[in-house]
N, C-alpha and C positions, 0 to 999 in steps of 0.2 A: 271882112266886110266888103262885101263886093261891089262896086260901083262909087267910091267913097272911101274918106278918111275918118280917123277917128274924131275929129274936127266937129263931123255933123252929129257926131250921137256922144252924148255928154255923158260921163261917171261922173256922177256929184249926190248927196244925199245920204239917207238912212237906207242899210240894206240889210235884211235878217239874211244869217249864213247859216253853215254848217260845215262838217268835216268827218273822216272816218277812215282809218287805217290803223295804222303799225306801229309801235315805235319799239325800237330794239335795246334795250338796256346792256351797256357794254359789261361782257360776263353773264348775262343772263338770258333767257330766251324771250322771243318777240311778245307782247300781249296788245290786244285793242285799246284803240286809243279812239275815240269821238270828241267832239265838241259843238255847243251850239252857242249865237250870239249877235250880237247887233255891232256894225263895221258904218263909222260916220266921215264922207268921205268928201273931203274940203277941197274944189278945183274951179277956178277962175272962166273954165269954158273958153281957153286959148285954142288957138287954130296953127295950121301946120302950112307949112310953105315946102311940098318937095318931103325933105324927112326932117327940115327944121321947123322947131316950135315959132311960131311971129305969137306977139298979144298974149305969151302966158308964158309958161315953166310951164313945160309937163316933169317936175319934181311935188309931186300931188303929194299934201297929206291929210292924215286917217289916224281916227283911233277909237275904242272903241271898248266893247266889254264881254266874258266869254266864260261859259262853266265848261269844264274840262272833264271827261270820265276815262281813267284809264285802267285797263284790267277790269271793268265791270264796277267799279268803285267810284265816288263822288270824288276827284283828286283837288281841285280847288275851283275857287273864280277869282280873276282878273280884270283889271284893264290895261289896254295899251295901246301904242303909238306905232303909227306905221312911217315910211316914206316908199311911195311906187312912182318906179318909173314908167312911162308909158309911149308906146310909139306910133305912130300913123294907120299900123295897121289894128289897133286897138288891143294888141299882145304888151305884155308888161312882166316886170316882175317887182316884188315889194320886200321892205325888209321891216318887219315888226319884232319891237321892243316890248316885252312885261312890263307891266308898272309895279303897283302893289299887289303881290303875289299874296295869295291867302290861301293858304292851306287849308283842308277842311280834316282837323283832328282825325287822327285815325292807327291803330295800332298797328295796319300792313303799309302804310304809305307814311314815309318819313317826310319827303319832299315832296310832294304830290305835283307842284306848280313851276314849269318854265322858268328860268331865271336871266335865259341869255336869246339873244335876238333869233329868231327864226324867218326862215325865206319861202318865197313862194311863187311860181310863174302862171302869171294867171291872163286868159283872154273874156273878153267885153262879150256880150251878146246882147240881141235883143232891143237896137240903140238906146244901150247905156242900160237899160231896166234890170238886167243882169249879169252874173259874170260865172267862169266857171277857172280852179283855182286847183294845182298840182303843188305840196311841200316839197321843198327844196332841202330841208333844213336834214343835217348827216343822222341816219337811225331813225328818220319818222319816214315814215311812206304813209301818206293823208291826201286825199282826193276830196274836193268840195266845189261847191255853189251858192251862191246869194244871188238874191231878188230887190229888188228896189220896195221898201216900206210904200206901201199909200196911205196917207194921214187923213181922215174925213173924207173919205170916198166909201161908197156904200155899194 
């Protein structure tokens, strides 16, 4: 963010996302993995002194809801809970939790759905309106983006 901190351009609101990579099954070979969903993202609009936060936590939280397709197949939908941390230059990384995993029945997919916390390093774009987001989490390689919702804008 050139000329500025992440201070002046706010992450806050409803943001449709999405996702699309790899994930490696230990013993098995790698198959596509997508996802798409809505990420609601709860921050006080604190400001930065230097590389400290003054007037907030930038210990931001998020959470939110997401259908999952892996191998070409409906594997579930969830929701869940993030925490991201975020720093001056508007780079961060987040650590999201599953909620209630729901598997969507299926005779190839036993578990279809996440069960344990996954990570992800993601920068701001766009002051705050979007962000663009690299998996961290061991055995997925996922690339993705979200946009800020606009509600009753035509």
């Amino acid at each position: 963010m050139a000329g500025g901190t992440f201070s002046e351009h706010k992450l806050k609101g409803s943001y449709a996302y999405s996702f699309q990579g790899e994930m490696q099954i230990p013993e098995a070979i790698a198959s596509p993995v997508a996802a798409v969903g809505v990420i609601n993202i709860h921050w006080d609009g604190g400001s930065f002194s230097g590389d400290q936060p003054v007037d907030g936590d930038f210990q931001v939280d998020a959470d939110g809801v997401r259908t999952i397709m892996f191998g070409g197949l409906l594997a579930c939908t969830n929701r869940f809970e993030c925490d991201l941390d975020l720093d001056p230059s508007g780079t961060g990384n987040a650590t999201c939790m599953p909620l209630n995993p729901e598997p969507i029945e299926s005779s190839v997919l036993q578990e279809g759905c996440p069960v344990e916390a996954e990570t992800f390093d993601f920068v701001v774009e766009d002051n705050g309106d979007g962000f663009r987001y690299v998996g961290t989490t061991p055995y997925v390689t996922a690339l993705g983006s979200g946009r800020r919702q606009s509600v009753g804008k035509k």
